[in-house]
C-alpha positions as CSV (number, residue, x, y, z in Angstrom):
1,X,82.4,105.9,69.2
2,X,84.9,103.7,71.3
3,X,85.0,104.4,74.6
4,X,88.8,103.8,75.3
5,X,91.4,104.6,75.4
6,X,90.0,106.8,78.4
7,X,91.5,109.0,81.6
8,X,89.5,109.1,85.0
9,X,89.9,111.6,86.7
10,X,88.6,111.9,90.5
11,X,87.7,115.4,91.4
12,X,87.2,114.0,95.6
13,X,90.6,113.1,95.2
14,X,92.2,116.1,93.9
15,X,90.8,118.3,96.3
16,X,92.0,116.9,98.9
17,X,95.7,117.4,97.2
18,X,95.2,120.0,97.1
19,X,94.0,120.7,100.5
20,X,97.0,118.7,102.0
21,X,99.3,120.8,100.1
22,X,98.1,124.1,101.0
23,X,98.1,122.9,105.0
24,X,101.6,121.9,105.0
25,X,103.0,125.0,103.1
26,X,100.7,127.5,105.3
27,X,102.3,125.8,108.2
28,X,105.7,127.2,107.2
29,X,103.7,130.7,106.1
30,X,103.9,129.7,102.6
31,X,101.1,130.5,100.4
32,X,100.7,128.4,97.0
33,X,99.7,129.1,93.6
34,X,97.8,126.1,92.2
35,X,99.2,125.3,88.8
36,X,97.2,124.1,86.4
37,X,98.9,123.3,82.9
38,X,100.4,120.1,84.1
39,X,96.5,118.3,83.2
40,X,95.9,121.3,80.2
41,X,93.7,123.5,82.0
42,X,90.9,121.0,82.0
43,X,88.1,123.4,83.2
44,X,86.0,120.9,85.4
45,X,89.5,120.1,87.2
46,X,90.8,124.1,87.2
47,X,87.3,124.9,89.3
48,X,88.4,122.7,92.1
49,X,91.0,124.9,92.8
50,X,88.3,127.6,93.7
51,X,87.0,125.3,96.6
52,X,90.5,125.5,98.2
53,X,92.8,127.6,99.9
54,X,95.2,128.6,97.2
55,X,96.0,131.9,97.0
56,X,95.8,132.0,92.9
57,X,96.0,129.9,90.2
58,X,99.0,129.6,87.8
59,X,99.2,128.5,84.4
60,X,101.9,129.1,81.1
61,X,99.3,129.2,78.7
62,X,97.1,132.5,78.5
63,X,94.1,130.3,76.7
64,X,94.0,128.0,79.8
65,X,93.0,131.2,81.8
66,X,90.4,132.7,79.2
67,X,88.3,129.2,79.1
68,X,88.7,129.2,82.9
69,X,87.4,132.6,83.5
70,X,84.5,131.8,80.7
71,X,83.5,128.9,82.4
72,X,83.0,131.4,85.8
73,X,86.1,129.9,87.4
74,X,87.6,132.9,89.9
75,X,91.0,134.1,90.2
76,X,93.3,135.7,90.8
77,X,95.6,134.2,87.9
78,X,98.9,134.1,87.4
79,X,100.8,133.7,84.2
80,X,103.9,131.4,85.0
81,X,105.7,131.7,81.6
82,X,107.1,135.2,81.2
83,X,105.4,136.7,78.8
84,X,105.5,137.4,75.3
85,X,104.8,140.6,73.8
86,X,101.8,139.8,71.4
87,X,99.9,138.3,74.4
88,X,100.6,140.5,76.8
89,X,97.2,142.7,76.4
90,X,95.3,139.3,77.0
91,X,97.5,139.0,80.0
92,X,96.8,142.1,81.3
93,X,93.0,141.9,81.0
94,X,92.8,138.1,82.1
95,X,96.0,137.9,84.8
96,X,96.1,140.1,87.9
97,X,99.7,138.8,87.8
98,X,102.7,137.2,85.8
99,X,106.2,136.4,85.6
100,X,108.8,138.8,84.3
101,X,112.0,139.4,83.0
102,X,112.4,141.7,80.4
103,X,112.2,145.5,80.3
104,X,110.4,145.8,76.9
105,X,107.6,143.8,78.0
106,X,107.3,145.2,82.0
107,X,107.1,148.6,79.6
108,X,104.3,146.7,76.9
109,X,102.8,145.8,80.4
110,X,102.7,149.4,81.5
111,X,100.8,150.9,78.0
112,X,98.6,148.2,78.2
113,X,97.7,148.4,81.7
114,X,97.4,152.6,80.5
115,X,95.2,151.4,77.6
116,X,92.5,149.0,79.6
117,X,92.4,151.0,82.6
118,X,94.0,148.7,84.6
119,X,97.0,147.8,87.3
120,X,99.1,144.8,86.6
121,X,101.2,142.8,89.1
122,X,104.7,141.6,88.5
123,X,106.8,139.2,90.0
124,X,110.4,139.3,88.9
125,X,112.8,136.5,88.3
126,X,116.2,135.2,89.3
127,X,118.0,132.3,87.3
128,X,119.8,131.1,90.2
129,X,121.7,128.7,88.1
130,X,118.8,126.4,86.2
131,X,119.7,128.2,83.0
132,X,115.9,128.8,82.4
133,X,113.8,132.3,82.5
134,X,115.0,135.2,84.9
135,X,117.8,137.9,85.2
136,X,121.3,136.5,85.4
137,X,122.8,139.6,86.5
138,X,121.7,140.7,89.5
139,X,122.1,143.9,89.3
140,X,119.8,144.6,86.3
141,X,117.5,142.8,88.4
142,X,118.1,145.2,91.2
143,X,117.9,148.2,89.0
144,X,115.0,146.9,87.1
145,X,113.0,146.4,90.4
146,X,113.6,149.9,91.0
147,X,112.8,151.1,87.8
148,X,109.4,149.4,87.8
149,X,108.6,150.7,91.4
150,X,109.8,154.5,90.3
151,X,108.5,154.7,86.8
152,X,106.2,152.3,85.6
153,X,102.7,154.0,86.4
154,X,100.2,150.8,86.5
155,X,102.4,148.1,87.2
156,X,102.8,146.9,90.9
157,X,106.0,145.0,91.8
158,X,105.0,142.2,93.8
159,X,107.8,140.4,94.7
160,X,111.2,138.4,93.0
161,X,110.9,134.1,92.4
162,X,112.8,131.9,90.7
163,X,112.5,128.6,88.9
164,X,114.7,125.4,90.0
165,X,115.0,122.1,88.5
166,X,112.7,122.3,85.5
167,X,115.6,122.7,82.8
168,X,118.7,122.4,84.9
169,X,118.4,120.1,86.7
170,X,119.5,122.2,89.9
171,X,118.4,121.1,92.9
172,X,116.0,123.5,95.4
173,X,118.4,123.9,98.8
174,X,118.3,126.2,101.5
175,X,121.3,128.0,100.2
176,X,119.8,128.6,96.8
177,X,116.9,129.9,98.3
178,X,119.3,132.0,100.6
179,X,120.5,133.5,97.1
180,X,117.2,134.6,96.2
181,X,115.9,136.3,99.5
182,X,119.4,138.1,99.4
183,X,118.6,139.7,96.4
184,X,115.2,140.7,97.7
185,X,116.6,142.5,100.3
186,X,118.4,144.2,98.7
187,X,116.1,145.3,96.2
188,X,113.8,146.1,99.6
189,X,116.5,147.8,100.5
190,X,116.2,150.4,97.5
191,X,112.8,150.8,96.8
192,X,112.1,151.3,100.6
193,X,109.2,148.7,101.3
194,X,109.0,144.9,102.0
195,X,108.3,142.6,99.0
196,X,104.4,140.8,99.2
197,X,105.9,137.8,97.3
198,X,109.3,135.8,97.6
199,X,108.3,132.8,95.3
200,X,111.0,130.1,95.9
201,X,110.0,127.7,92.8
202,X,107.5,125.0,92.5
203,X,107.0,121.5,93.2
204,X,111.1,120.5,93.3
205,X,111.1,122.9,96.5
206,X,108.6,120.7,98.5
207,X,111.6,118.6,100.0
208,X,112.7,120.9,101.7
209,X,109.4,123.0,103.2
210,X,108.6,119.2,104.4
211,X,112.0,118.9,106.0
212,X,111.5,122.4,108.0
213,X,114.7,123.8,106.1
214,X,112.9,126.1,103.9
215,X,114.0,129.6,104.3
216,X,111.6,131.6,106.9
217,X,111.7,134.4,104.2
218,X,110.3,132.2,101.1
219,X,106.4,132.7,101.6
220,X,105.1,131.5,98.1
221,X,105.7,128.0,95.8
222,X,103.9,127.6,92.4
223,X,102.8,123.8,92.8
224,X,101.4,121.8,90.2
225,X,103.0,118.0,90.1
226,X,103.3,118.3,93.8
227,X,99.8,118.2,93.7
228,X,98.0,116.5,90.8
229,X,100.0,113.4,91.0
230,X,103.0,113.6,93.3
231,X,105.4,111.0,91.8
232,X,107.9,112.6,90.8
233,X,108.5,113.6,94.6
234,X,108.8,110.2,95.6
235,X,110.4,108.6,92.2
236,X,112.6,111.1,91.9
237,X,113.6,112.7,95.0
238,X,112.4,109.9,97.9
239,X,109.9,111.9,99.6
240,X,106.9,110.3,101.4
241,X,103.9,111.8,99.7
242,X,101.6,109.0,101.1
243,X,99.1,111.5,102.6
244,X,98.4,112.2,98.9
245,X,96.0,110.5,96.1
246,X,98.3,108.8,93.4
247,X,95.7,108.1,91.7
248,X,93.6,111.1,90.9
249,X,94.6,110.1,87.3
250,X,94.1,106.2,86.0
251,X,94.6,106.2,82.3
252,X,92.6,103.1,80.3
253,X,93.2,101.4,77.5
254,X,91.9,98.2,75.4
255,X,93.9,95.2,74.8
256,X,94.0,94.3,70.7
257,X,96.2,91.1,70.5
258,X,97.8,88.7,72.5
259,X,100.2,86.4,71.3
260,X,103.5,84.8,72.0
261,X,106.6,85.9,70.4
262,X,110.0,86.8,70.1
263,X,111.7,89.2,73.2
264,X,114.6,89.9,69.9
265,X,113.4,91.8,66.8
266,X,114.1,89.3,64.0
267,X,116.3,90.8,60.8
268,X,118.4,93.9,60.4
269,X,117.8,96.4,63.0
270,X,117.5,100.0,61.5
271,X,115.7,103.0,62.8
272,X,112.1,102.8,64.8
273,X,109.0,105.3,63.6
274,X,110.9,108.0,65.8
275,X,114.1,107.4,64.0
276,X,115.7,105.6,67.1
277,X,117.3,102.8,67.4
278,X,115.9,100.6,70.2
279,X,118.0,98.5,72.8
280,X,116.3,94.7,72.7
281,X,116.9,91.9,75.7
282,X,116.7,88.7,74.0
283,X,114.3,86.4,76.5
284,X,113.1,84.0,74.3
285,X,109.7,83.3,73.7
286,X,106.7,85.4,75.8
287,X,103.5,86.3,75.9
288,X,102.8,89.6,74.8
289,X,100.0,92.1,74.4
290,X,99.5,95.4,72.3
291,X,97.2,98.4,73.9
292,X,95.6,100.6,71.6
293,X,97.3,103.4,73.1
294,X,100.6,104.9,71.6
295,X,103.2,107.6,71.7
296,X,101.5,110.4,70.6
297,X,98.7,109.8,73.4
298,X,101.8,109.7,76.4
299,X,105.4,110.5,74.7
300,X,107.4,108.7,77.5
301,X,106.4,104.9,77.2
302,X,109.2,103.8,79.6
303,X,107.5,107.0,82.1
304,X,104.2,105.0,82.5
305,X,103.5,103.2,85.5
306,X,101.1,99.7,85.1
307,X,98.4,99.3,88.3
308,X,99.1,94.9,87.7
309,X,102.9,94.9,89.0
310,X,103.2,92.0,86.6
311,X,102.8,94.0,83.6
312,X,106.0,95.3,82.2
313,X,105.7,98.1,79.5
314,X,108.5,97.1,76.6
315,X,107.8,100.1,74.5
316,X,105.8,102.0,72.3
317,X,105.0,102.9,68.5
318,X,103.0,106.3,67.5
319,X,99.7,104.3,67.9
320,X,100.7,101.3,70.0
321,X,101.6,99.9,73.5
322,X,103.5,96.9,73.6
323,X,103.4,94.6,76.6
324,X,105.4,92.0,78.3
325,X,102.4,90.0,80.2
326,X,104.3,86.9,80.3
327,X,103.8,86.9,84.1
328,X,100.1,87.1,83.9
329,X,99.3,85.7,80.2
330,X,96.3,83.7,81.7
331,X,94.4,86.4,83.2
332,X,94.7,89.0,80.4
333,X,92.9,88.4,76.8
334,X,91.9,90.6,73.5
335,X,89.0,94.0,74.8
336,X,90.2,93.1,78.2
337,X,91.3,97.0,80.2
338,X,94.6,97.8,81.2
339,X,95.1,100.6,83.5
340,X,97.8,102.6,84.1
341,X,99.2,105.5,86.8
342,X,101.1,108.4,85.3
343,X,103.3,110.6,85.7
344,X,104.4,114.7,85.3
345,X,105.8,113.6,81.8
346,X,102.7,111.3,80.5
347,X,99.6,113.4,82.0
348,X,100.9,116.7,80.3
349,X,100.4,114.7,76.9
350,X,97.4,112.4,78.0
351,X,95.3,115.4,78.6
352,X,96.0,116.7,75.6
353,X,95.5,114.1,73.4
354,X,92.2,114.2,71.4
355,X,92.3,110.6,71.4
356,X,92.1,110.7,74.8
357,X,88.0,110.3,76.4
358,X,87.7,112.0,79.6
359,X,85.5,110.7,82.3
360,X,85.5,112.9,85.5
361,X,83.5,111.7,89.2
362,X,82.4,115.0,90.2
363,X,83.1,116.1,94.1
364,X,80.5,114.4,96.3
């Protein structure tokens, strides 16, 4: 069996990530739920999180949490997704908390806790404007909170979050934030008791807990890019994440021609294997390799990030990786490696891939 293309993965490295993370939130009295769906739930990677200081561990995907738990990882879990109503026995006997914003399933929650003999935590959510999960009016919220505190027998309410910037594009600022302990307050105000959990987002909220302008009252973040990789935080939004390992990840792959060629498709362009049509810079002749790596191993071709600064990626196929190597064209040649960095968008489909071989360093 071939050995590439293949994803390292350095557990040494991700701990510390993980470590750094949880320092610099504690230090503004933020506790953080380790999220684990952005690498799959990989179980050797989801135990780390048990030799850390996070305070529980967060996935969408109740499966994620049943190998975990199999494997003898410890929780508590959270389920990230709110739920839907055929899993939410599982969730109940596998999560000691989740994500909420509907009344028929906070009830389904209820009979189920009844059923299993259990308590269930809930945490419910605000859309604050991302246009994603969470109550839009606020007073429902308000009077759900009250309802589940008054009538729900076995469910506990935690605390309210909210989700920023994962569909929406809407940015994590103070004053959103300010939106969200507002309506905590209030519903504090009703029920007669402070809230255990104001969860002010995930990894897009890190800016500002780095900055010191994170509301005093937001005391939990669900983190998962943050940690694992941390590029989007400096891509995307600037921030110096250089106390962090980039490079936890390092994806592999085998070179399976090299050859010069056109920059221009020749003929009548028409529609790629995706049904696209694909914008072409005519640079004449160059030296070009493909990777036997492709689309359905990574999705976002123009999202991966080459370790040799003068490899460019040009694009991608289902099945292939095409390179400009014009740069280099002396130093790379057919079975050669080619390694690559990746990114929130790339590592959620490289670990998932099949095709993908795994090869994990263990913590020392």
């Amino acid at each position: 069996m071939s050995k590439f293309p293949r994803l390292e993965i350095d557990l040494n490295k991700l701990k510390h990530n993980i470590d750094k993370v949880v320092e610099k939130c504690g230090e503004r009295g933020i506790f953080v739920s380790g999220v684990i769906k952005g690498f799959n739930g990989i179980v050797d990677l989801t135990k780390v999180y048990n030799l850390t200081g996070c305070s529980s561990i967060g996935t969408s995907r109740i499966e994620q949490v049943i190998e975990a738990k199999a494997a003898g990882v410890k929780g508590p879990f959270s389920m990230i997704r709110v739920p839907m109503l055929s899993e939410v026995d599982e969730i109940v006997k596998h999560c000691e908390f989740s994500l909420n914003s509907e009344k028929v399933v906070l009830d389904a929650i209820n009979e189920a806790c009844i059923k299993q003999g259990k308590r269930h935590g809930v945490v419910l959510m605000a859309d604050l404007g991302d246009l994603r999960e969470g109550f839009w009016d606020k007073e429902e919220m308000i009077k759900i909170a009250g309802y589940v505190e008054n009538q729900l027998s076995n469910v506990d309410l935690r605390g309210v979050g909210t989700n920023l910037g994962c569909y929406g594009s809407i940015k994590a600022t103070p004053e959103k934030l300010e939106e969200l302990i507002e309506i905590a307050e209030e519903i504090e105000k009703g029920i007669g008791r402070q809230l255990e959990i104001i969860s002010g987002g995930g990894t897009t909220t890190l800016p500002i807990v780095f900055d010191g302008t994170v509301p005093k009252r937001i005391n939990h973040l669900r983190i998962g890019e943050g940690i694992i990789l941390a590029y989007d935080m400096m891509i995307q939004f600037g921030v110096d994440m250089s106390f962090l390992n980039q490079d936890v990840f390092t994806l592999q792959a085998e070179v399976i021609e090299v050859k010069d060629k056109p920059s221009y498709p020749v003929g009548e362009l028409s529609f790629d294997a995706f049904g696209q049509v694909g914008e072409y810079e005519d640079r004449g002749i160059r030296r070009r390799a493909l990777v036997a790596l492709g689309k359905v191993d990574f999705a976002y071709a123009d999202m991966l990030i080459t370790r040799n600064k003068n490899i460019e990626v040009l694009g991608a196929s289902s099945d292939h990786l095409i390179l400009d190597i014009e740069k280099c064209k002396d130093d790379i040649a057919v079975g050669d490696i080619v390694e690559f960095d990746l990114c929130y968008a790339t590592i959620v489909f490289a670990t998932s891939s099949k095709n993908i071989k795994l090869s994990i360093k263990d913590i020392n």
